[in-house]
C-alpha positions in Angstrom: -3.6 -41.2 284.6 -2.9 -37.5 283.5 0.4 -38.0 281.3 2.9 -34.6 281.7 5.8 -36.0 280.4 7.1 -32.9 282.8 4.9 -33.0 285.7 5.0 -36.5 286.4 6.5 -38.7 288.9 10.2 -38.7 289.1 11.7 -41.8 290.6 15.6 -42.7 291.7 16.7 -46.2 291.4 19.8 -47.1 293.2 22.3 -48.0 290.7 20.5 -45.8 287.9 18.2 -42.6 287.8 15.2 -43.3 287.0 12.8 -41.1 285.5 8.8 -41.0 285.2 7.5 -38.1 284.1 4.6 -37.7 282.0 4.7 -34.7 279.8 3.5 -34.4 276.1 5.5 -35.3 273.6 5.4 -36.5 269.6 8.1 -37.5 266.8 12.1 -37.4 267.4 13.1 -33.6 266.4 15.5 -32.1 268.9 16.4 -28.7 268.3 16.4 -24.8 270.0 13.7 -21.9 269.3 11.9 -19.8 271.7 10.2 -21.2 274.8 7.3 -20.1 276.6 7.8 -18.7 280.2 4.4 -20.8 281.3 3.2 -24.3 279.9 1.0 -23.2 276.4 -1.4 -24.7 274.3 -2.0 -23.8 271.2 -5.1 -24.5 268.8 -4.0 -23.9 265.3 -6.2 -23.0 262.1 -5.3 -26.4 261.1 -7.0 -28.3 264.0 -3.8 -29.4 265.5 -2.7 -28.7 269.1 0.9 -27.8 270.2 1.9 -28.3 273.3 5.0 -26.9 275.2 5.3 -28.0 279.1 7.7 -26.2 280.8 9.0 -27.3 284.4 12.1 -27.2 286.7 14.7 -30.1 285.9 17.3 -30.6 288.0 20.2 -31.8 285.7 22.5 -32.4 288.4 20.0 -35.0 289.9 18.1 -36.1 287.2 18.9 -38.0 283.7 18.5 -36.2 280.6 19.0 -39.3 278.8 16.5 -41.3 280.4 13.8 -38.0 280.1 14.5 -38.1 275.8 13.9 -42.2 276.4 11.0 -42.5 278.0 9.5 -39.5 276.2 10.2 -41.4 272.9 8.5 -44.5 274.7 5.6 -42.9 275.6 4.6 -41.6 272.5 5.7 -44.0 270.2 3.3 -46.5 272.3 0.6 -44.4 272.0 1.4 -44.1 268.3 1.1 -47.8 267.7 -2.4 -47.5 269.1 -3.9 -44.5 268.0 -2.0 -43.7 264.7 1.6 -43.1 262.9 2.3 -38.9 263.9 -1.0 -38.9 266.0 1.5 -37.1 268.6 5.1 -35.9 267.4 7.9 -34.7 269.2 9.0 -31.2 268.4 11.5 -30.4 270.8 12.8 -31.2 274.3 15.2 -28.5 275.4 17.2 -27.9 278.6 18.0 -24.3 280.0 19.4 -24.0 283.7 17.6 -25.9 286.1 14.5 -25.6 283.3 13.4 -28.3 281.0 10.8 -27.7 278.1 9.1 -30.7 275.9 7.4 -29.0 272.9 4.7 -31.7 271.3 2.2 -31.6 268.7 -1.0 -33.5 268.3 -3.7 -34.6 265.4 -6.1 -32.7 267.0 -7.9 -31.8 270.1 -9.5 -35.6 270.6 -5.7 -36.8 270.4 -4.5 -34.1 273.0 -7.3 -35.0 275.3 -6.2 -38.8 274.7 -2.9 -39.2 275.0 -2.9 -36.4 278.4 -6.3 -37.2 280.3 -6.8 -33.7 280.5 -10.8 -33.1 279.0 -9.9 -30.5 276.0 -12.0 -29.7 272.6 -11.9 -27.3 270.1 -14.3 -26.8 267.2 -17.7 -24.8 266.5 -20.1 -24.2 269.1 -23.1 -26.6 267.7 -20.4 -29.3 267.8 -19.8 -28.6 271.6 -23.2 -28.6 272.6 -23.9 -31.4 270.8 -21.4 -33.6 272.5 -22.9 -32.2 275.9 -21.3 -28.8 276.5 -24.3 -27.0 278.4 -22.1 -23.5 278.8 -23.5 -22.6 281.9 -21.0 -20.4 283.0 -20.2 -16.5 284.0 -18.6 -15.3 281.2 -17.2 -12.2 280.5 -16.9 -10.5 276.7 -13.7 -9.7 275.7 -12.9 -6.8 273.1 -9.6 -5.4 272.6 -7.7 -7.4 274.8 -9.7 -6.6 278.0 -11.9 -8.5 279.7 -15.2 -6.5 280.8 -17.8 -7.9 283.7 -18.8 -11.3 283.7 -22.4 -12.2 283.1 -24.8 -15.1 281.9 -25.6 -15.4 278.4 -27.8 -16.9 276.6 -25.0 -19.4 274.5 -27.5 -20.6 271.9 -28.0 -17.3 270.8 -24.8 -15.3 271.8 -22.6 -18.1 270.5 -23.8 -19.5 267.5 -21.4 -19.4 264.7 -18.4 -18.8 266.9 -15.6 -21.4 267.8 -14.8 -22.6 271.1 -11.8 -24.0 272.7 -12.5 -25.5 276.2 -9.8 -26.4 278.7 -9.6 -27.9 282.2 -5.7 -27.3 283.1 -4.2 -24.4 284.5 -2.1 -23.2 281.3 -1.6 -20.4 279.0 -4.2 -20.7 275.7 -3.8 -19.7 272.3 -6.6 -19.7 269.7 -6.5 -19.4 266.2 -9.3 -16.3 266.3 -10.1 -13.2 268.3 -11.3 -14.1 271.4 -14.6 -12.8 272.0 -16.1 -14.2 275.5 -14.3 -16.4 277.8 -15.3 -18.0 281.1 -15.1 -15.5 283.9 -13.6 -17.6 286.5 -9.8 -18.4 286.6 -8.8 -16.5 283.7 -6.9 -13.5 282.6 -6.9 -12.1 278.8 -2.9 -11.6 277.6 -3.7 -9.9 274.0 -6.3 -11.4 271.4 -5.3 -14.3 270.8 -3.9 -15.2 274.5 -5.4 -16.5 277.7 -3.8 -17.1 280.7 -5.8 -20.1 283.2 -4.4 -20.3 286.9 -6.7 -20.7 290.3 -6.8 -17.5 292.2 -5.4 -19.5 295.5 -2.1 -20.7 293.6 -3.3 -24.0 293.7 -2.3 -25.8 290.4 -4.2 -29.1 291.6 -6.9 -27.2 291.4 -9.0 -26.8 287.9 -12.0 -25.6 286.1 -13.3 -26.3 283.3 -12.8 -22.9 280.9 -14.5 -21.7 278.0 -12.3 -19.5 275.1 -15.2 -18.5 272.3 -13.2 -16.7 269.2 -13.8 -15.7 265.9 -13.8 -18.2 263.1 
């Protein structure tokens, strides 16, 4: 089960609401700070990964309450399995008929843990070596701009470059300058930045995406 503390299943009980949604989440610090217009994740030069899911959340409907409860549950269960501050809460925040829940994770392992969603983020040798064969279209990326995808040769374009690889529809940050990303499904926002989202709209819909960037 794919756990979006946001995206998740949201259920109404008769004398109570009832809320089920799985988004990530971590410790117990409420608080404000800017919020993403998409859903982001964010490798940092520390090996960590922040999430921030942002969703509609209809207040007038829906519990707040019971959202900050079972958020607190969820992680604090995986917690007791995996590790004290494996995944901390950072924020949950409310803003018009938005909700955002802001998490951060060990590392990439944890993220792809605790959501279902198959992530990792290292060097290349370490990808390939758990199975990553990078046989993809991929496009070089310099300044920003994405230039015509083509087939490389990954042991000998990519070697000694990092690699973030995703399969979810999201917004990407990486802790380099990206250098060649997977052609398919992807759009290059600044250096740093990708944007992932299927060309039909539909967000059930994934592929497996490859960010290589500068160490």
């Amino acid at each position: 089960m794919r756990n979006r503390i946001i995206f998740g299943v949201i259920c109404v009980a008769v004398l109570a609401l009832l809320i089920g949604i799985v988004v990530k989440l971590g410790g117990v610090v409420l608080s404000s700070g800017r919020v993403p217009d998409n859903s982001t994740i964010t490798f940092t030069k520390s090996g960590q990964v922040v999430f921030e899911e942002v969703t509609d959340f209809d207040t007038k409907t829906y519990s707040k309450t019971e959202l900050k409860k079972y958020t607190k549950e969820l992680i604090k269960e995986f917690n007791e399995k995996h590790g004290d501050k494996s995944v901390v809460l950072n924020r949950i925040r409310f803003k018009g008929n938005q909700v955002s829940i802001k998490t951060t994770y060990e590392d990439a392992d944890c993220y792809a843990a605790f959501s279902s969603y198959e992530t990792y983020n290292g060097s290349y040798d370490g990808a390939s070596a758990q199975g990553y064969d990078f046989a993809d279209v991929f496009a070089m990326v310099s300044e920003g701009q994405k230039a015509s995808g083509q087939t490389y040769d990954a042991a000998s374009t990519f070697a000694g470059y990092n690699v973030a690889i995703v399969r979810e529809n999201v917004t990407v940050v990486v802790p380099g300058e990206i250098s060649y990303i997977s052609d398919a499904s992807t759009e290059i926002v600044d250096e740093h930045t990708a944007n992932i989202s299927q060309a039909d709209g539909n967000n059930d819909a994934t592929d497996l995406v490859y960010v290589i960037y500068s160490k």
